[in-house]
C-alpha positions in Angstrom: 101.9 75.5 34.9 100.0 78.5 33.5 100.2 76.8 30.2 98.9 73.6 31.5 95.8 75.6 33.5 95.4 77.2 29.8 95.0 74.0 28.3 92.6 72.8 30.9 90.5 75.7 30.9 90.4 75.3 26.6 89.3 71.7 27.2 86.4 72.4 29.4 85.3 75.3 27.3 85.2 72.7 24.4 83.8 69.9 26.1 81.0 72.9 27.6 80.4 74.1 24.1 80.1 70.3 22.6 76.9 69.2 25.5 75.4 72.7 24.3 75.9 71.7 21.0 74.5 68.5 22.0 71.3 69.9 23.9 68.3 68.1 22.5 65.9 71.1 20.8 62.2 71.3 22.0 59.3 73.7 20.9 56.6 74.1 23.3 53.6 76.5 22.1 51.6 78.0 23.8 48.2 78.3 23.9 47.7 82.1 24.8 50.6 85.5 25.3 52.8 84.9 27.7 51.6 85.4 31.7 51.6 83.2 34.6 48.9 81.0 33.0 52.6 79.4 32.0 54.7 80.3 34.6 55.4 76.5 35.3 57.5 76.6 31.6 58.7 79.8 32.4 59.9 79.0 35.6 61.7 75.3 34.4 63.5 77.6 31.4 64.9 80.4 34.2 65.9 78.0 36.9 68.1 75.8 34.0 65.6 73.1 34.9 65.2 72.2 31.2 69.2 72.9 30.6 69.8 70.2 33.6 68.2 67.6 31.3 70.1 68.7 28.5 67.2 70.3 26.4 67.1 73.5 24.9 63.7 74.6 25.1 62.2 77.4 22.6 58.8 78.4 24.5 56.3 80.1 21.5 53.9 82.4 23.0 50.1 82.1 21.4 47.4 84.6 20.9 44.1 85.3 19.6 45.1 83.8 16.0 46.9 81.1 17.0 45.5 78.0 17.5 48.0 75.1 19.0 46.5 72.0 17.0 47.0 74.3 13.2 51.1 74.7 14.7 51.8 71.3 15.6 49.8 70.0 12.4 52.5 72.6 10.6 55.1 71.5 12.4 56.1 74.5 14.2 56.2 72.5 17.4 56.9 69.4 19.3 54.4 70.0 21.8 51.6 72.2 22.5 49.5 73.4 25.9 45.3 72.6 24.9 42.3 72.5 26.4 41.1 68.8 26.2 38.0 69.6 24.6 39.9 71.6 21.5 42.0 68.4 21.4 39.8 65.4 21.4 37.7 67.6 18.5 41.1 68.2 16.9 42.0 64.4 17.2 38.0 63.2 16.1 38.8 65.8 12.4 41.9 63.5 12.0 45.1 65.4 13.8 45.7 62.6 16.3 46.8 64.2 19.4 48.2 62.6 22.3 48.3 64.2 26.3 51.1 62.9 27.6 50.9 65.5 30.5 48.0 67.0 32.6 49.7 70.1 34.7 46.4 71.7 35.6 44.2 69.5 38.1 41.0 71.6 38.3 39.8 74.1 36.2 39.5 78.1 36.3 36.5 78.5 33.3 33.3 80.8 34.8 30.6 82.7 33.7 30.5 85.4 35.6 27.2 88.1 35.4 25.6 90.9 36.2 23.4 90.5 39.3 21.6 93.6 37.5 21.2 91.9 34.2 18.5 89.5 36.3 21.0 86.7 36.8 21.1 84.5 40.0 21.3 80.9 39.1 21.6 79.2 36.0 18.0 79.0 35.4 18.0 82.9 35.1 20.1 82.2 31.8 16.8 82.5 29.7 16.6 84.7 27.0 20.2 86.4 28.4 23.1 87.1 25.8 26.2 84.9 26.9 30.0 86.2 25.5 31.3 83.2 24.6 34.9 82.2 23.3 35.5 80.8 20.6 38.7 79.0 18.8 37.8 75.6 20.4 37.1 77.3 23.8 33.2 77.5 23.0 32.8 73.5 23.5 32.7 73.4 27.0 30.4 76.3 27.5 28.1 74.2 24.5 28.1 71.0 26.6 27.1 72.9 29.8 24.3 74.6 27.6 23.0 70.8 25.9 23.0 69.4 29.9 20.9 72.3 30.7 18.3 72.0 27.8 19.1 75.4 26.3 19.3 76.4 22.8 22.2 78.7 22.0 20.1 79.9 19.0 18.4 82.5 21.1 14.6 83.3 21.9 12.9 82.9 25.3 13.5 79.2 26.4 17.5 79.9 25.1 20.3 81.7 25.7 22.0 84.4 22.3 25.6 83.7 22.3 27.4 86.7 22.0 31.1 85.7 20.2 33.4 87.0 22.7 36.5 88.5 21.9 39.1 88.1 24.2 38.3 91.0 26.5 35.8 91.6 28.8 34.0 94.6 27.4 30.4 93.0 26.8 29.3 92.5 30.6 30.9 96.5 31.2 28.9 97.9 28.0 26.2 96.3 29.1 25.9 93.9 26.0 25.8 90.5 27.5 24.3 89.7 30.8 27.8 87.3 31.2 30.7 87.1 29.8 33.5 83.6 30.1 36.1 84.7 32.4 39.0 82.6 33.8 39.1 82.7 37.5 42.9 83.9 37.4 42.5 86.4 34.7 39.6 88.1 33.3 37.5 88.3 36.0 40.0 90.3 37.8 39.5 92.5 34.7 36.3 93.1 35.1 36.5 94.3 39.1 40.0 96.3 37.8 37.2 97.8 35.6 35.1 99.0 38.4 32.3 96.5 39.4 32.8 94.9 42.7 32.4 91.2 43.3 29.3 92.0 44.8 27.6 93.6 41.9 28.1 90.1 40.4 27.6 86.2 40.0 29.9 83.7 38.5 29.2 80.3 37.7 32.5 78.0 37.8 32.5 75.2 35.5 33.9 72.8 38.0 31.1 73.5 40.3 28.8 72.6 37.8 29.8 69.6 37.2 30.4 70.3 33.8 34.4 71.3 34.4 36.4 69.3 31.3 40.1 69.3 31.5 42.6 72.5 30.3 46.2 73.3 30.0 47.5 69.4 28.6 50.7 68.4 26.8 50.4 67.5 23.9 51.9 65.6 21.0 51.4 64.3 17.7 50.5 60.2 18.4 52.8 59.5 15.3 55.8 60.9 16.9 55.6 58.6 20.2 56.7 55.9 17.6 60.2 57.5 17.7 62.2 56.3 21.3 64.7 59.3 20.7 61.5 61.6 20.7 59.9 59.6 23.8 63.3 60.3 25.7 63.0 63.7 24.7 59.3 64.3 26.4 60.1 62.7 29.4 62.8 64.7 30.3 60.8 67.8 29.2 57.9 66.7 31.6 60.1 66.1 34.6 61.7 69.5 33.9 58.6 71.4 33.3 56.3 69.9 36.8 59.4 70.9 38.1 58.9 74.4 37.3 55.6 73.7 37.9 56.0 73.1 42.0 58.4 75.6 42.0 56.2 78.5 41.2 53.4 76.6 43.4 56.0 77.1 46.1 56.9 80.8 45.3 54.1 82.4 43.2 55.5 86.0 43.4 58.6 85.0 42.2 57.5 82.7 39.6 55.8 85.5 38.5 58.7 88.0 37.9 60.1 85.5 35.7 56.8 85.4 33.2 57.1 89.3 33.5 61.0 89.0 32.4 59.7 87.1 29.4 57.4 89.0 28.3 58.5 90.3 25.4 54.6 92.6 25.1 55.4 94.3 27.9 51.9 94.7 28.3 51.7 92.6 31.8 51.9 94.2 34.9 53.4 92.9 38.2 50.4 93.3 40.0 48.0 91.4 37.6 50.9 88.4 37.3 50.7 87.8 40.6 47.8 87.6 41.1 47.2 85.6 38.6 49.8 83.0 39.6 47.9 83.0 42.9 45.2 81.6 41.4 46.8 79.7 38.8 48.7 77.7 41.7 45.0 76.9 43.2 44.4 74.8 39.9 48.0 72.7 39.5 47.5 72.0 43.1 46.9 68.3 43.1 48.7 67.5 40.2 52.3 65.5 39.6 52.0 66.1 35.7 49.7 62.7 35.5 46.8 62.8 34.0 43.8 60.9 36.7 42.0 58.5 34.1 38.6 59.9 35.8 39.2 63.7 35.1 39.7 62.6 31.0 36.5 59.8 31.4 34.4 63.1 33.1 35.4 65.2 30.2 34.5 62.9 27.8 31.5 62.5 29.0 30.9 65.9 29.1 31.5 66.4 25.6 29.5 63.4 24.8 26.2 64.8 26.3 25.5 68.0 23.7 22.4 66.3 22.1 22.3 66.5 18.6 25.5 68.2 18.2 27.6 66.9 20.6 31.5 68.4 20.8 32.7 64.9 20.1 30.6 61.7 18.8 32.1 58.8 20.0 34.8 58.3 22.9 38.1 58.5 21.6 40.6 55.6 21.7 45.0 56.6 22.2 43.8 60.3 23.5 46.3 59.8 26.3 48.9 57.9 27.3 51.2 57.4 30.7 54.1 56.2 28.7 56.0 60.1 29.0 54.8 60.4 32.8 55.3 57.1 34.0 59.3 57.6 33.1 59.6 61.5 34.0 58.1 61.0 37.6 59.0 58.1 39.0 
């Protein structure tokens, strides 16, 4: 009998061991370090969401050199986390990028200012230094600027961009009157710095009407020829929204397990959840698919710069709901 139970017990380690081996391999990067920003990937690789669908998922943190469209061109990934604006510029220069996947409903991008740098509305922006990021983050900030007639070249009628590194150290040394700030991240730097939300102003993109879509899937349009790789997304999508509504459901948690993967150890518990507070606020609203009138608004947004628009003409295959369509119903 004990030999028999042996035999059984070497059989399921073997048949265990050949699914493992079997496990389809997916890279996701990225598109900044690792913090709750990503908790939803986080969250699906912990829980064994991704392991249920039989991937094994390598999750590639970014940072300030790393820009997601140069690693999938590379091949250093299947799929990578963009802003839309980054992408559709990425896809008009010829790397024809697909989102198959829009986690991120609403979006978190501010200026926030000084109230004693003179700044109360946008019309205040006049002659003001702006920290601005670059790296394919700048466009939304230059469509926001075209809509509002202002050079970015500086003098009185326009505004001097200051290139922003990613910190916040401009608006506190007093060298920009704002600074961009994401509303679950740096502009709880700046009050952890010392100024109160009183002593300042922010301007959120989406209340501007100039909001354009972040945080996307995406995937090289070429590879969505392939059914195996089609198969492969979709299960990673239906794993990953489910990560995604799990740490909408139980931010503090969700954000322990970005802290036990960060590898930095540079985040701190109190920032990450705070931070997945706020990140949960944007995903809200969102079953992974992206709404047709969120991509036509940032198009449109990117259309409008004037003479030197983000993009110059709408884009045609930017997105499909082949992956989605499958993964959530």
């Amino acid at each position: 009998m004990k030999t028999m139970v042996k035999s059984l017990g070497v059989a399921a380690l073997a048949l265990w061991g050949g699914m493992a081996a079997a496990a389809d391999q997916v890279t996701l990067q990225l598109k900044w370090v690792t913090q709750a920003q990503f908790a939803g990937y986080y969250v699906a690789l912990d829980k064994g969401f991704y392991a249920e669908e039989g991937l094994d998922v390598t999750i590639k943190p970014g940072g300030p050199d790393i820009a997601p469209a140069q690693v999938i061109a590379g091949g250093g990934a299947d799929v990578v986390l963009d802003w839309m604006p980054s992408a559709l510029a990425s896809r008009e220069k010829g790397l024809a990028l697909v989102n198959i996947a829009q986690p991120f409903k609403s979006s978190g991008m501010m200026l926030t200012c000084r109230k004693d740098a003179g700044v109360a509305s946008p019309a205040d922006f006049k002659g003001k230094t702006l920290g601005v990021w670059f790296f394919g983050n700048e466009y939304p900030f230059l469509s926001w600027m075209s809509k509002l007639g202002y050079s970015t070249e500086g003098g009185a009628d326009g505004v001097t961009v200051l290139k922003q590194g990613f910190n916040v150290d401009p608006i506190l040394q007093g060298q920009a009157a704002c600074v961009s700030t994401m509303t679950y991240n740096e502009y709880w730097q700046i009050i952890d710095a010392g100024l109160s939300p009183d002593d300042l102003v922010v301007f959120k993109y989406e209340d501007q009407g100039v909001a354009t879509l972040e945080d996307g899937m995406y995937v090289l349009e070429d590879n969505l020829k392939d059914p195996a790789f089609v198969e492969k997304m979709v299960k990673f999508v239906r794993a990953s929204m489910k990560g995604w509504k799990w740490a909408e459901e139980n931010p503090d948690d969700a954000a322990m397990i970005v802290l036990d993967n960060d590898a930095s150890g540079a985040q701190t518990e109190a920032h990450q959840k705070r931070m997945m507070g706020e990140v949960a606020k944007l995903t809200a609203g969102s079953n992974g698919a992206l709404d047709p009138a969120d991509y036509e608004r940032t198009v449109a947004s990117l259309l409008s710069g004037g003479s030197d628009p983000v993009i110059s003409k709408a884009p045609e295959g930017a997105w499909t709901h082949m992956i989605t369509d499958k993964a959530l119903n």
